[in-house]
PyMOL Python script that loads the backbone (N, CA, C, O; Angstrom):
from pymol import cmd

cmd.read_pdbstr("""\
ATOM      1  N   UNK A   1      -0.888 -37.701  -9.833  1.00  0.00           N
ATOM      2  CA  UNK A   1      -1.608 -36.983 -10.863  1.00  0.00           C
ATOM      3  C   UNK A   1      -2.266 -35.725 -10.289  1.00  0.00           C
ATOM      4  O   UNK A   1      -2.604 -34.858 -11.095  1.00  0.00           O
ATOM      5  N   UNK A   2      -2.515 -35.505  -8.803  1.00  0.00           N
ATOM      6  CA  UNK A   2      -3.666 -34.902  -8.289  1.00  0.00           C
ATOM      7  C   UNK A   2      -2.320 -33.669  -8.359  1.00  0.00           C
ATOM      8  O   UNK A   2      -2.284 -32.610  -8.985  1.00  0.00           O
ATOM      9  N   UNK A   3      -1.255 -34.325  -7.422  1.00  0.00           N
ATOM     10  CA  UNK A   3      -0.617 -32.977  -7.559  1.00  0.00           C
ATOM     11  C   UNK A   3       0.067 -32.178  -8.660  1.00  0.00           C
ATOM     12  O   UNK A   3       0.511 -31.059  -8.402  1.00  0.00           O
ATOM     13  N   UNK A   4       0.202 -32.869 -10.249  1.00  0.00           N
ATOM     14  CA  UNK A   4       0.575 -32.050 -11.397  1.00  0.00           C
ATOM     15  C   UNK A   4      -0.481 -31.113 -11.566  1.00  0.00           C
ATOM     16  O   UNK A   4      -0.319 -29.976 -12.007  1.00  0.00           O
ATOM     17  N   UNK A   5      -1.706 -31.668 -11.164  1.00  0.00           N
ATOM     18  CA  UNK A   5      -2.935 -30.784 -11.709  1.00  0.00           C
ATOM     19  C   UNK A   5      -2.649 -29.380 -10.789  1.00  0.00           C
ATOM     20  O   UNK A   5      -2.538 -28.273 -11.315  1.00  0.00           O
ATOM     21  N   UNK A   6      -2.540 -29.639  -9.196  1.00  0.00           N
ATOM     22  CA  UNK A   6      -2.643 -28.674  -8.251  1.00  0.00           C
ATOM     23  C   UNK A   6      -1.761 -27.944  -8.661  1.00  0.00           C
ATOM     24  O   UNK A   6      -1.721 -26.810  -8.183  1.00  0.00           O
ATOM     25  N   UNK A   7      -0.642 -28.383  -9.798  1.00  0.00           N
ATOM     26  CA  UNK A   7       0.680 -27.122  -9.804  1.00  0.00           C
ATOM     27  C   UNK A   7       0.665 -26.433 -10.917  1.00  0.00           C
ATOM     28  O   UNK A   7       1.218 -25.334 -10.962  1.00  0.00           O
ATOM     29  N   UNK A   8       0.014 -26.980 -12.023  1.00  0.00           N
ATOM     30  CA  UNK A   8      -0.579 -26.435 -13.355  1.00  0.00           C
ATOM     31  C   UNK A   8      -1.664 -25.577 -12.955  1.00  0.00           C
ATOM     32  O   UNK A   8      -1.526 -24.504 -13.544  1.00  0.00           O
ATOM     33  N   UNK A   9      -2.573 -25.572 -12.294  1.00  0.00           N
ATOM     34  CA  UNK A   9      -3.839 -24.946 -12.053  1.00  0.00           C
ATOM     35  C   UNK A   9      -3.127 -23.370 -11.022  1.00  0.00           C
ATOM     36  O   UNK A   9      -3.409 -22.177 -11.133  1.00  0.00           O
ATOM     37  N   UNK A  10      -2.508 -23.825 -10.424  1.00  0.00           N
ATOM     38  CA  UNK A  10      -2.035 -22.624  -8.882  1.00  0.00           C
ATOM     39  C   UNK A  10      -1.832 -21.735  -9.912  1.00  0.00           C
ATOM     40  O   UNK A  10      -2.989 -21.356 -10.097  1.00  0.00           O
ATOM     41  N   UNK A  11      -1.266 -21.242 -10.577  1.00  0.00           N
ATOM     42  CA  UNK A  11      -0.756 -20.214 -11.447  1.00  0.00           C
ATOM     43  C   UNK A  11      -1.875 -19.368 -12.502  1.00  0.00           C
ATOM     44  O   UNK A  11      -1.670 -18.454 -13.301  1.00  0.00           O
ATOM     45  N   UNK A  12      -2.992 -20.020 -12.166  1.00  0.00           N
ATOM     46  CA  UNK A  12      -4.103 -19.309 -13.065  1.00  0.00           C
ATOM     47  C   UNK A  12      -4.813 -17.994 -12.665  1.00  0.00           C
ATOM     48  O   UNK A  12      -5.557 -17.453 -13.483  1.00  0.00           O
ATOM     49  N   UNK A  13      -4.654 -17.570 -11.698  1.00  0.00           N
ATOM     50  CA  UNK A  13      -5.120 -16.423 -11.444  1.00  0.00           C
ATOM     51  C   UNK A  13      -6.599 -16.827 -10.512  1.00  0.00           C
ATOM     52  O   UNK A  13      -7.215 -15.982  -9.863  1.00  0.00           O
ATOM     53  N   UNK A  14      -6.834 -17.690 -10.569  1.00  0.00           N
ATOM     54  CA  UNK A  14      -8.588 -18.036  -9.711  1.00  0.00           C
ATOM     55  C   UNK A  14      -9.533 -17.670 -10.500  1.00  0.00           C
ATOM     56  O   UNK A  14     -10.629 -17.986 -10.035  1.00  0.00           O
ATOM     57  N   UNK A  15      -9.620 -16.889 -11.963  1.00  0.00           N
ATOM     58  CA  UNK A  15     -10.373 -16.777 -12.435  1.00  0.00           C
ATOM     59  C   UNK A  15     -11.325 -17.514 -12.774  1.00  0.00           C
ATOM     60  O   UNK A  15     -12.429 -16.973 -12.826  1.00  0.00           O
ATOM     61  N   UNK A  16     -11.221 -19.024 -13.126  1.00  0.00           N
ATOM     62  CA  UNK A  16     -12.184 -19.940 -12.993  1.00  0.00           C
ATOM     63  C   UNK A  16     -12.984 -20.249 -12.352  1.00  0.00           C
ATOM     64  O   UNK A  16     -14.164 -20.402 -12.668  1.00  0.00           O
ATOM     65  N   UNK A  17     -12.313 -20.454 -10.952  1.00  0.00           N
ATOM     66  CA  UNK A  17     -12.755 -20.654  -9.525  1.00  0.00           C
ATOM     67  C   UNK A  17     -13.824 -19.856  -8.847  1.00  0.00           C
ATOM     68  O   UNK A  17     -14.742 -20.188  -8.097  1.00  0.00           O
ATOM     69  N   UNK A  18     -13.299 -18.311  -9.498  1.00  0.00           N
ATOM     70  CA  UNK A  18     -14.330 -17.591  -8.913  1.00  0.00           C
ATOM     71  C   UNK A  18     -15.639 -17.638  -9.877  1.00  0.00           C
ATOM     72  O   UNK A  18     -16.773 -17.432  -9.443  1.00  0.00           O
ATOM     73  N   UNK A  19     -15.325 -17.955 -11.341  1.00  0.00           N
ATOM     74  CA  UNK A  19     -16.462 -17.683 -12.036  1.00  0.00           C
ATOM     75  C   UNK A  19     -17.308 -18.841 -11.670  1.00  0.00           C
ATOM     76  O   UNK A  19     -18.531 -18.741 -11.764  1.00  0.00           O
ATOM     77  N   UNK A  20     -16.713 -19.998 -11.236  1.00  0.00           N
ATOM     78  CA  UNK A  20     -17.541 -21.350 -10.533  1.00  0.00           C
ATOM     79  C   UNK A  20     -18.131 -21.047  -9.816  1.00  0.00           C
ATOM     80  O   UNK A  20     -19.223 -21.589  -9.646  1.00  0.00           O
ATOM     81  N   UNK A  21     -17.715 -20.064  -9.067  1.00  0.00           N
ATOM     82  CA  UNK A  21     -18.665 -20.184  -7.316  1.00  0.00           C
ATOM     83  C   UNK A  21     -19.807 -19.412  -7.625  1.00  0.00           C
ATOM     84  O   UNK A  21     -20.912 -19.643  -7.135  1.00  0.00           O
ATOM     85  N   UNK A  22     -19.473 -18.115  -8.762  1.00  0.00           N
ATOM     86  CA  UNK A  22     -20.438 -16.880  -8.509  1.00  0.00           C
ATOM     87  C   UNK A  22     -21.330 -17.561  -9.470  1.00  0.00           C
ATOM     88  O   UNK A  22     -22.509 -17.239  -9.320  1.00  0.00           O
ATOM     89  N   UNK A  23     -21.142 -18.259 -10.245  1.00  0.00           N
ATOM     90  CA  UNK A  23     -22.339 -19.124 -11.282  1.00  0.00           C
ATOM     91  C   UNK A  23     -22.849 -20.565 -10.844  1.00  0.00           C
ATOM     92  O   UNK A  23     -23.685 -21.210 -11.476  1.00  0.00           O
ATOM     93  N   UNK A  24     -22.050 -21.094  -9.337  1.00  0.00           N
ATOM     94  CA  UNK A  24     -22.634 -22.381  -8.895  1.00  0.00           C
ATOM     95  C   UNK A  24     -22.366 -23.521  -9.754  1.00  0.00           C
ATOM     96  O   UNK A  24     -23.114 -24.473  -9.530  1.00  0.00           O
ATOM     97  N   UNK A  25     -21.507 -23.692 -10.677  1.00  0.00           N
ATOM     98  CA  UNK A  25     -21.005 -24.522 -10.926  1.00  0.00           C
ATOM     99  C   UNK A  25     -19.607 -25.269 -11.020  1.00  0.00           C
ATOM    100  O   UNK A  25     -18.719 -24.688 -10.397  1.00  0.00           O
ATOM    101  N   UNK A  26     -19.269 -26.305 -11.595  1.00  0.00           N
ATOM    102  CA  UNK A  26     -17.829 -26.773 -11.452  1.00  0.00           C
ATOM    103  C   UNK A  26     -16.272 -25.767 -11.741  1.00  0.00           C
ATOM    104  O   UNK A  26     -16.208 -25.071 -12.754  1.00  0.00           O
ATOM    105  N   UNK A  27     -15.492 -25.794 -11.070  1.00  0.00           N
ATOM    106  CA  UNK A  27     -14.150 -24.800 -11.477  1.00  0.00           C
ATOM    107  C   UNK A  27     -13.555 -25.834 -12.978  1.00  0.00           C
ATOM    108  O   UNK A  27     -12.810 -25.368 -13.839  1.00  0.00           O
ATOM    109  N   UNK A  28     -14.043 -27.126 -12.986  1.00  0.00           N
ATOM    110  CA  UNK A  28     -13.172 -27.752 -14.137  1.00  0.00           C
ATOM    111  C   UNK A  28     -14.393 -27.320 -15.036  1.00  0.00           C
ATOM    112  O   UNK A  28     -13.917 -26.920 -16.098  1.00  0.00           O
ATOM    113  N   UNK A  29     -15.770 -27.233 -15.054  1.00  0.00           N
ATOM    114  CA  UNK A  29     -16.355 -26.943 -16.174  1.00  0.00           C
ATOM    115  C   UNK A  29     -16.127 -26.075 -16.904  1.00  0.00           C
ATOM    116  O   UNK A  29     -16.209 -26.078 -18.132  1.00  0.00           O
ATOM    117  N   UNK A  30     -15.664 -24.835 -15.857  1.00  0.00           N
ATOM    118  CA  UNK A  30     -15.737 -23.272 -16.420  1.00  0.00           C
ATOM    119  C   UNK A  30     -14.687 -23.164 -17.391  1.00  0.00           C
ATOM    120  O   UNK A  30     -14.623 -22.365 -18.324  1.00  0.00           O
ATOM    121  N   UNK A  31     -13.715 -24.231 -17.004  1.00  0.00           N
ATOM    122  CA  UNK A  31     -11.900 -24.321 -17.427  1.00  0.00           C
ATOM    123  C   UNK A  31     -12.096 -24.813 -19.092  1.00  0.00           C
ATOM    124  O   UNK A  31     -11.501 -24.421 -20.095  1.00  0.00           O
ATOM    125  N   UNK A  32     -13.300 -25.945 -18.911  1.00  0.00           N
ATOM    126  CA  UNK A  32     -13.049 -26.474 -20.354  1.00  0.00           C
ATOM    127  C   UNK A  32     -13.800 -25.647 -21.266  1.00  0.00           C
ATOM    128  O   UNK A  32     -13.332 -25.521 -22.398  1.00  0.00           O
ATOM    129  N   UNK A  33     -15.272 -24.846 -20.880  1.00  0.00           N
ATOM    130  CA  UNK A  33     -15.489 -24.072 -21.792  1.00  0.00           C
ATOM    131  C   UNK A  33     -14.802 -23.084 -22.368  1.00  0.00           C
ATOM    132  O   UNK A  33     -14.955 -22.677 -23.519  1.00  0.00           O
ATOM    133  N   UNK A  34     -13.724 -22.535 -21.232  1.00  0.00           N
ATOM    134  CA  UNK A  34     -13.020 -21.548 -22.066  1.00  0.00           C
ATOM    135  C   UNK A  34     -11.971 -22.242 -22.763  1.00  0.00           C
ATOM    136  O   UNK A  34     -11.417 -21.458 -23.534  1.00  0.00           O
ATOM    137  N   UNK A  35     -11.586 -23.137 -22.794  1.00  0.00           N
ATOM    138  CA  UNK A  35     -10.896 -23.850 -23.580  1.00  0.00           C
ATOM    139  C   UNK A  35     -11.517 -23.915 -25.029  1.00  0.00           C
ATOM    140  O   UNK A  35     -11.022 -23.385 -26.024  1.00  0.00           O
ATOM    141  N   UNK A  36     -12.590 -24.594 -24.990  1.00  0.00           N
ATOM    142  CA  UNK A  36     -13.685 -25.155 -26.061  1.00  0.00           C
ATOM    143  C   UNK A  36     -13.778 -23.634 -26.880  1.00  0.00           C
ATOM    144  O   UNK A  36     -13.417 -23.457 -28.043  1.00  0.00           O
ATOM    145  N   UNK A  37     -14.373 -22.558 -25.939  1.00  0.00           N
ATOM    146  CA  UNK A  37     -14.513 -20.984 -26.552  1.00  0.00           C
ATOM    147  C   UNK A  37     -13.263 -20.693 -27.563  1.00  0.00           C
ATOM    148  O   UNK A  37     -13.512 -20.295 -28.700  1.00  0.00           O
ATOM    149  N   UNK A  38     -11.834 -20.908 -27.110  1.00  0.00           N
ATOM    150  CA  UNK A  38     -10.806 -20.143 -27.401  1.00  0.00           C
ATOM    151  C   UNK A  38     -10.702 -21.236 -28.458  1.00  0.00           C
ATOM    152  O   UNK A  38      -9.696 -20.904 -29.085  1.00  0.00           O
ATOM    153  N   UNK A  39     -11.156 -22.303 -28.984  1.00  0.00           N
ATOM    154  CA  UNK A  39     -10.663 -22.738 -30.236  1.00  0.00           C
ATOM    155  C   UNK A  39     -11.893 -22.330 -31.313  1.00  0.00           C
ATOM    156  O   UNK A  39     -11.687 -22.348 -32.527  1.00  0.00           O
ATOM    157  N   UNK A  40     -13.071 -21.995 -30.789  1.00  0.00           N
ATOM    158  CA  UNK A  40     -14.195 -21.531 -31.454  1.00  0.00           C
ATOM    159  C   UNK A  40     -13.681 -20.041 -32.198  1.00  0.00           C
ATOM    160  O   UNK A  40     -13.319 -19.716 -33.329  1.00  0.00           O
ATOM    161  N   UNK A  41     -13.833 -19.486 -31.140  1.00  0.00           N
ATOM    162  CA  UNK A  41     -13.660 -18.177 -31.506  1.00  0.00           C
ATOM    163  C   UNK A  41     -11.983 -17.398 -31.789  1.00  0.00           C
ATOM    164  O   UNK A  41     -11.723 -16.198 -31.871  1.00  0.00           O
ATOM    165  N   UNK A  42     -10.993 -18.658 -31.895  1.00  0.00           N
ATOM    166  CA  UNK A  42     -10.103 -17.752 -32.459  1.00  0.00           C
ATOM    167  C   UNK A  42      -9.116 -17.637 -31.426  1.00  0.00           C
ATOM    168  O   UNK A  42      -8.019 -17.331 -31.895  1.00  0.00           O
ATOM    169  N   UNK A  43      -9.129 -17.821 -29.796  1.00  0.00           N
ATOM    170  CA  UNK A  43      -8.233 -16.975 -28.684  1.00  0.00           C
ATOM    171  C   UNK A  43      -9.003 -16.198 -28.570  1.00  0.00           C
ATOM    172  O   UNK A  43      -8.254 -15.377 -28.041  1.00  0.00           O
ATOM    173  N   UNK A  44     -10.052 -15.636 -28.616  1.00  0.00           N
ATOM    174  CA  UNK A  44     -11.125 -14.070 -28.242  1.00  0.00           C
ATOM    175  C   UNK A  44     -11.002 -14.217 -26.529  1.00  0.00           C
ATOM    176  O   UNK A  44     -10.478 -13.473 -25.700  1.00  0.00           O
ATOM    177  N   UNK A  45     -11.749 -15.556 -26.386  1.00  0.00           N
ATOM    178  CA  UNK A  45     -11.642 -15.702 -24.813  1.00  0.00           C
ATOM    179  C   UNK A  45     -10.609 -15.495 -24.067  1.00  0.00           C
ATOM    180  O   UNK A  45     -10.783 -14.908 -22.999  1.00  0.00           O
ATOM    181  N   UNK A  46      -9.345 -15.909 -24.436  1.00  0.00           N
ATOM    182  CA  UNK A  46      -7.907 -15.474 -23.848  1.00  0.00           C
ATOM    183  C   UNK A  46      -8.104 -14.298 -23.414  1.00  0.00           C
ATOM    184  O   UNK A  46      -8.450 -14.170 -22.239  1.00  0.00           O
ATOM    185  N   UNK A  47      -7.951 -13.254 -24.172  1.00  0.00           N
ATOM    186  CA  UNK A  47      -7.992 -12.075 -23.971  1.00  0.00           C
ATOM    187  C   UNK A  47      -9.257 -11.327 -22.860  1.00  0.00           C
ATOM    188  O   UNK A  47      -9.208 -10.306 -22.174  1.00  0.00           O
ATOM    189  N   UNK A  48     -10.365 -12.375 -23.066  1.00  0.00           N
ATOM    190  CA  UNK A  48     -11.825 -12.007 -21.667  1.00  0.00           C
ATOM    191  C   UNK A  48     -10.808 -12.342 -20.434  1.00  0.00           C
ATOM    192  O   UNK A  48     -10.530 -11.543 -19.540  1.00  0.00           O
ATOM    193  N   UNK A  49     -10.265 -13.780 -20.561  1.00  0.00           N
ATOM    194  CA  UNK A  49      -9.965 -14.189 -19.206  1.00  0.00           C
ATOM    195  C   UNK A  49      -8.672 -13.490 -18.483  1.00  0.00           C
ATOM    196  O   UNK A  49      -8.475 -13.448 -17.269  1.00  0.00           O
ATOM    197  N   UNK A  50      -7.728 -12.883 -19.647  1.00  0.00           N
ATOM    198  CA  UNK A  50      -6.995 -12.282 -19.356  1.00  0.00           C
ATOM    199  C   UNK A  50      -7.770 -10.694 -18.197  1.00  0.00           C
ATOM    200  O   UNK A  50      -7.801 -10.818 -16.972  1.00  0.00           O
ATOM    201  N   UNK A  51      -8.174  -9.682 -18.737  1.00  0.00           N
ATOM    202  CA  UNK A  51      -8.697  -9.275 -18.361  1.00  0.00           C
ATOM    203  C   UNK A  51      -9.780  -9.186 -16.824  1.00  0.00           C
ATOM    204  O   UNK A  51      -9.832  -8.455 -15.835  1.00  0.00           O
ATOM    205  N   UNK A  52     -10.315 -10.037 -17.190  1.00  0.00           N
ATOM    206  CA  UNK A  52     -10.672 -11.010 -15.646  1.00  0.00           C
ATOM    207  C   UNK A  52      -9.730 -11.441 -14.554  1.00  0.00           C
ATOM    208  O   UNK A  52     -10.012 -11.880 -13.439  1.00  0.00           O
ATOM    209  N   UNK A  53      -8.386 -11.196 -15.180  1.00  0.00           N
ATOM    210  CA  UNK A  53      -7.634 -11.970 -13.908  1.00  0.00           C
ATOM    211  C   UNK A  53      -6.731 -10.723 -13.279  1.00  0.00           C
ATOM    212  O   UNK A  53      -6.338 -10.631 -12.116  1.00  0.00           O
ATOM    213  N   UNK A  54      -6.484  -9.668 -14.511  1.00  0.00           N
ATOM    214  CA  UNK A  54      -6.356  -8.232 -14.001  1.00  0.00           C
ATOM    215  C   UNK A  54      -7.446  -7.440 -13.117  1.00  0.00           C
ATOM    216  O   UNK A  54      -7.166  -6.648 -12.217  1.00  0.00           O
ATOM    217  N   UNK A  55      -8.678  -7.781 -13.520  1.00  0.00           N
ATOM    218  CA  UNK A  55      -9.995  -7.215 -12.388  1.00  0.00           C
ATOM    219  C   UNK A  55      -9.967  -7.714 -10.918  1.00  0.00           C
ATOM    220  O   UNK A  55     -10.109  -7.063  -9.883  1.00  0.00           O
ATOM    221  N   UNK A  56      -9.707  -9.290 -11.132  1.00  0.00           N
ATOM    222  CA  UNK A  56      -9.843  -9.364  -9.881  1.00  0.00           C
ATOM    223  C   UNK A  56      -8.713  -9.519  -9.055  1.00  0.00           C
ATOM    224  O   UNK A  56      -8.788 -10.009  -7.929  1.00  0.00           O
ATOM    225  N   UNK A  57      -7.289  -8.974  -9.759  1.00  0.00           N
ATOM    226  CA  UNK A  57      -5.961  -8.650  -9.185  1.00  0.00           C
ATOM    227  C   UNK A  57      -6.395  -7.142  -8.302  1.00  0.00           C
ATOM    228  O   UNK A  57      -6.433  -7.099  -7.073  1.00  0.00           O
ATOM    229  N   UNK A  58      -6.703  -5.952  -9.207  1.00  0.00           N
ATOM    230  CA  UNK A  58      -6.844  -5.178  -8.560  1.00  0.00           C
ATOM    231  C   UNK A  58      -7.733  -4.567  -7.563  1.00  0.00           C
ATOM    232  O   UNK A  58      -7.714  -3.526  -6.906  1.00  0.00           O
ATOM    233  N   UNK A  59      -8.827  -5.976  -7.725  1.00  0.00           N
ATOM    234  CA  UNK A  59      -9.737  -5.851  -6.280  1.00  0.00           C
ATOM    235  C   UNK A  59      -9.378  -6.058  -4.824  1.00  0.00           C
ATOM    236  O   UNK A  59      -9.675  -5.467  -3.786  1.00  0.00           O
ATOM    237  N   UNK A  60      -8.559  -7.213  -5.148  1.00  0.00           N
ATOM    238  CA  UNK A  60      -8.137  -7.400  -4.239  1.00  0.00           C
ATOM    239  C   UNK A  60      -6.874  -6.477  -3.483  1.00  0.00           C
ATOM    240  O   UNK A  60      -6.558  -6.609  -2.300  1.00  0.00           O
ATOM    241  N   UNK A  61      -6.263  -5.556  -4.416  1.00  0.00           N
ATOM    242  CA  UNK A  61      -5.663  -5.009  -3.648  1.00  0.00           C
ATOM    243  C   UNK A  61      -6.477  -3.357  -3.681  1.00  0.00           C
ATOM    244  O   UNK A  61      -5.846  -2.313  -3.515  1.00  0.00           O
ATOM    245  N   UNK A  62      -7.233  -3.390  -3.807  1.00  0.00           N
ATOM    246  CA  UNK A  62      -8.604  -2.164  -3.251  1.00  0.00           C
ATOM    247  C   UNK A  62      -8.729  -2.561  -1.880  1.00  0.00           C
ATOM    248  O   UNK A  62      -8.378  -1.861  -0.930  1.00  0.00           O
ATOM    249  N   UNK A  63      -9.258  -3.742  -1.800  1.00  0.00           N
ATOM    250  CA  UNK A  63      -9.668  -4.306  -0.554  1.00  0.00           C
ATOM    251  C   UNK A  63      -8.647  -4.341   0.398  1.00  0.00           C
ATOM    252  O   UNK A  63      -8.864  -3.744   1.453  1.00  0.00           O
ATOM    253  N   UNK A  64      -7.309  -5.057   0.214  1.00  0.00           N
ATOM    254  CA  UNK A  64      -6.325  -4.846   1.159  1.00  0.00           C
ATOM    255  C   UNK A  64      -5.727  -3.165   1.895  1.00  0.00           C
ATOM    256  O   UNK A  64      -5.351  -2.697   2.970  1.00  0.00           O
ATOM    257  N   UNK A  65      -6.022  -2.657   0.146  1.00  0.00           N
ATOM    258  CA  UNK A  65      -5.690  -0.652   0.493  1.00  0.00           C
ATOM    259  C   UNK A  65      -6.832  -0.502   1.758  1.00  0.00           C
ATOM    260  O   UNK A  65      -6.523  -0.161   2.900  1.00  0.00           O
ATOM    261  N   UNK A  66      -8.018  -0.783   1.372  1.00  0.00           N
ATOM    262  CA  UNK A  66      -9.200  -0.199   2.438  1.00  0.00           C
ATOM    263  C   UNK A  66      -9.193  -1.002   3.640  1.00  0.00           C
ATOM    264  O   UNK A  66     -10.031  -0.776   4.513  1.00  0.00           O
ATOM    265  N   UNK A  67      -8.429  -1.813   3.758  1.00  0.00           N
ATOM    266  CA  UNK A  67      -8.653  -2.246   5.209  1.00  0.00           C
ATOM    267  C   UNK A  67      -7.643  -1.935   6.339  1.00  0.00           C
ATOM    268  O   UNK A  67      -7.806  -1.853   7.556  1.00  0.00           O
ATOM    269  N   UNK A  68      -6.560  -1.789   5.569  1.00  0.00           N
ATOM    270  CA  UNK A  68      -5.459  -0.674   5.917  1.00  0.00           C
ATOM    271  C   UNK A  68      -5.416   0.492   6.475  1.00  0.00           C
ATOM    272  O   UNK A  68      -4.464   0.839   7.174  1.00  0.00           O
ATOM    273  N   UNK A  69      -6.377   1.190   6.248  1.00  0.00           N
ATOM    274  CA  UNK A  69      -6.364   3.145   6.155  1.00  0.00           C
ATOM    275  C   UNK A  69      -8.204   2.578   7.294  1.00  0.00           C
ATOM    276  O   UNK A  69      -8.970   3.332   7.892  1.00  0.00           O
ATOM    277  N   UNK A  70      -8.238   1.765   7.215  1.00  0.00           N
ATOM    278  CA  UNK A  70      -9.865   1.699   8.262  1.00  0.00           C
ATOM    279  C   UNK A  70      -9.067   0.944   9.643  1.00  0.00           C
ATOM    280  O   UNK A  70      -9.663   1.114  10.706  1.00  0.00           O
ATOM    281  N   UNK A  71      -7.982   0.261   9.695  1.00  0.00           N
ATOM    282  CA  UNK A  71      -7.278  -0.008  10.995  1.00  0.00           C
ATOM    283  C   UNK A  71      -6.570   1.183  12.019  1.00  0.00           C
ATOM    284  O   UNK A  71      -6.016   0.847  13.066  1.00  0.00           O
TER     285      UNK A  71
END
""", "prot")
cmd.dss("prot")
cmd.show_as("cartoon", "prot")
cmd.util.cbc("prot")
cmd.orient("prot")
């Protein structure tokens, strides 16, 4: 079971994960509120988390650009 979860989850972008750490709480909590959100509000949240997973796509490759050109 542990590993369907690990192979369903890998593909999410970390957006959860990170919003867990930077708010100190669970990566499955963060998962079900936006779940819970996106039947509230319609899919609105889809589109936050979407977004979120493009932000912190292109941070990370800011960060990889700048560590590059500083070697």
């Amino acid at each position: 079971m542990i590993s369907i979860k690990d192979l369903l989850e890998r593909p999410a972008f970390g957006v959860c994960s990170y919003l867990g750490k930077k708010m100190g709480i669970a990566t499955a909590r963060v998962r079900m509120y936006f779940i819970y959100l996106s039947f509230v509000a319609l899919g609105s949240p889809i589109v936050i988390y979407l977004f979120a997973a493009f932000w912190l796509n292109i941070k990370q490759h800011i960060r990889k650009s700048r560590n590059w050109l500083w070697e």
